[in-house]
BALOBA-1460 file (C-alpha; in Angstrom, 3 decimals):
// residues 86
<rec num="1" residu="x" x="-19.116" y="30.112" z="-8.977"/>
<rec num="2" residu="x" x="-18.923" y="28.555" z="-5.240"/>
<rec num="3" residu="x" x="-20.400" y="30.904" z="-2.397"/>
<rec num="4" residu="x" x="-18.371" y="32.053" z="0.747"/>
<rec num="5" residu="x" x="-19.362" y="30.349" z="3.632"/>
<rec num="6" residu="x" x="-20.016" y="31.896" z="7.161"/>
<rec num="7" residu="x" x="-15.757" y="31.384" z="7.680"/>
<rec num="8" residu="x" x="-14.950" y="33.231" z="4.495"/>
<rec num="9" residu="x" x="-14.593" y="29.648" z="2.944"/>
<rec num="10" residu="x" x="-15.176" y="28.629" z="-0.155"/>
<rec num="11" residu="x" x="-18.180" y="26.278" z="-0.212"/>
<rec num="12" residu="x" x="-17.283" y="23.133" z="-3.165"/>
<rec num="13" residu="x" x="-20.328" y="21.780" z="-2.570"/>
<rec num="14" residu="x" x="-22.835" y="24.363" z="-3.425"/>
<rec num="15" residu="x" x="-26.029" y="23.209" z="-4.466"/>
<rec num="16" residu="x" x="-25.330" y="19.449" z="-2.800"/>
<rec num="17" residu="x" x="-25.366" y="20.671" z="0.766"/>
<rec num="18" residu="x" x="-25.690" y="24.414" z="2.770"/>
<rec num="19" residu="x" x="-22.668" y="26.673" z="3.555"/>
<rec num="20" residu="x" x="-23.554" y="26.100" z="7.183"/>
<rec num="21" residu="x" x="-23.729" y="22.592" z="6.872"/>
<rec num="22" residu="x" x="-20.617" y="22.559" z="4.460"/>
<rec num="23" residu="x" x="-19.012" y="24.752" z="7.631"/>
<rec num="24" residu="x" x="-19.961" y="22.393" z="10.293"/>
<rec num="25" residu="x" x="-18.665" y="19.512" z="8.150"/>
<rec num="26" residu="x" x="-15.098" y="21.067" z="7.513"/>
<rec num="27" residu="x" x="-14.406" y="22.332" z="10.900"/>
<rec num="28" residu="x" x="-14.758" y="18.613" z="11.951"/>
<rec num="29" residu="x" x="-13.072" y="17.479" z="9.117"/>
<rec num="30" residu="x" x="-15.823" y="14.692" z="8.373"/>
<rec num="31" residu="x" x="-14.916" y="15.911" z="4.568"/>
<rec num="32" residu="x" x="-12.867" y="13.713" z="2.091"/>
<rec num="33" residu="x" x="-10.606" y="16.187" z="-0.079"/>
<rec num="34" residu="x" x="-10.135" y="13.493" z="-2.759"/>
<rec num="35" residu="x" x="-14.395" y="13.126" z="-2.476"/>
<rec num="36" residu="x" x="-14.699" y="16.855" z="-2.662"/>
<rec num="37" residu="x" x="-12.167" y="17.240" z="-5.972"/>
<rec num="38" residu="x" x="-13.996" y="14.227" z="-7.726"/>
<rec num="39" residu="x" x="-17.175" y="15.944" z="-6.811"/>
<rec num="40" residu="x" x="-16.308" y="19.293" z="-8.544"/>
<rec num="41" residu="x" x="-14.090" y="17.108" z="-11.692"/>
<rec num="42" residu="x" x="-17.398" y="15.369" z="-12.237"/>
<rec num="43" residu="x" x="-19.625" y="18.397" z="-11.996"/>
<rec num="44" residu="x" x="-17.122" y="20.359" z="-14.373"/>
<rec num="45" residu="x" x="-17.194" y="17.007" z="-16.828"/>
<rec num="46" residu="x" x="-20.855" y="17.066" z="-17.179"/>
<rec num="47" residu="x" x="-20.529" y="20.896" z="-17.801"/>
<rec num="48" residu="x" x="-18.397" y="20.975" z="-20.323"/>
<rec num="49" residu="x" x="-20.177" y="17.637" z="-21.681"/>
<rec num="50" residu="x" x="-23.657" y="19.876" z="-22.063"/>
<rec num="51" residu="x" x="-21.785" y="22.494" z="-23.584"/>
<rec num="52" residu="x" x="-20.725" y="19.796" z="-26.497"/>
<rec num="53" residu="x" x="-17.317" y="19.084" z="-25.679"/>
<rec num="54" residu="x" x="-15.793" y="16.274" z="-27.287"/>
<rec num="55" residu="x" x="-14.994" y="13.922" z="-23.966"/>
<rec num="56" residu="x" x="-11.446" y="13.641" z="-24.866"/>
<rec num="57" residu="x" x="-10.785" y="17.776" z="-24.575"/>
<rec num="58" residu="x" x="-13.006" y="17.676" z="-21.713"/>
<rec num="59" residu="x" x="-10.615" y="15.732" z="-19.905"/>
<rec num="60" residu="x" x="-7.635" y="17.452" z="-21.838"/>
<rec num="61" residu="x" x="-8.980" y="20.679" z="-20.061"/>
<rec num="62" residu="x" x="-9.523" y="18.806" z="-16.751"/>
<rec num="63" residu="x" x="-6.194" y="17.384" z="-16.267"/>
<rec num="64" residu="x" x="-5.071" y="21.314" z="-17.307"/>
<rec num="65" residu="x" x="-6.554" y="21.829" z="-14.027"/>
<rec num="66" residu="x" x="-5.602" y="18.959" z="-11.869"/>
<rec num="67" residu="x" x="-2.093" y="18.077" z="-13.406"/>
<rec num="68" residu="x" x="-0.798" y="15.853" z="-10.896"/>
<rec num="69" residu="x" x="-3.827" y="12.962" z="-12.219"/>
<rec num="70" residu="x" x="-3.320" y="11.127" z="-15.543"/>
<rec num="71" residu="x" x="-5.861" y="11.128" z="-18.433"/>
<rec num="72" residu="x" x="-6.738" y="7.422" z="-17.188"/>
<rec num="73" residu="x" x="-7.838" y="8.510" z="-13.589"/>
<rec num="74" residu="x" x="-9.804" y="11.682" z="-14.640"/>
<rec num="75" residu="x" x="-11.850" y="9.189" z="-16.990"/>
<rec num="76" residu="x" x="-12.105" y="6.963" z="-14.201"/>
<rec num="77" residu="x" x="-13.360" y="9.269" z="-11.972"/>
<rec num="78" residu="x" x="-15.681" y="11.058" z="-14.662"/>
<rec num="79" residu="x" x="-17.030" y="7.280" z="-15.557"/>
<rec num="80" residu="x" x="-17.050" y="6.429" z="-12.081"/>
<rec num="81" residu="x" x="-15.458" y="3.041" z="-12.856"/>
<rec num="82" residu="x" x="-13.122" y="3.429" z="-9.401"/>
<rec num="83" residu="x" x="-15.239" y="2.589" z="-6.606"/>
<rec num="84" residu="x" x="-18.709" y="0.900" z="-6.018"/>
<rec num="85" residu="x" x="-21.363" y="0.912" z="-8.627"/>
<rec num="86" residu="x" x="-25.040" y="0.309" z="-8.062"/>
């Protein structure tokens, strides 16, 4: 469940940063959409993932979701194989 923010907003990021922070952020769009919506597809992942979901229907369920990504790019994302790893 994400909490409204001050402008009525929905706040993605709730528990990683304040609504009024999230607010401040957004209304000079200092946010990256494709950041925010591999932010929540990794927090739903792990979700699912504690709840014993086999991986592969997690990301069945995911791409439900977010249709316009393929199987392959949820995974990545999930995996965090796109991008920098430390």
């Amino acid at each position: 469940m994400q909490a409204r923010t001050d402008t009525g907003q929905n706040n993605p990021l709730e528990g990683l940063i304040s609504d009024d922070i999230y607010d401040v952020l957004d209304d000079h769009n200092l946010l990256s959409e494709k950041g925010v919506r591999d932010y929540q597809i990794r927090k739903a992942f792990k979700t699912m993932r504690s709840q014993n979901v086999p991986a592969y229907d997690a990301i069945e369920m995911l791409r439900e979701e977010y249709p316009y990504l393929q199987f392959d790019t949820i995974r990545k994302i999930v995996y965090k194989l796109n991008g920098n790893r430390r």
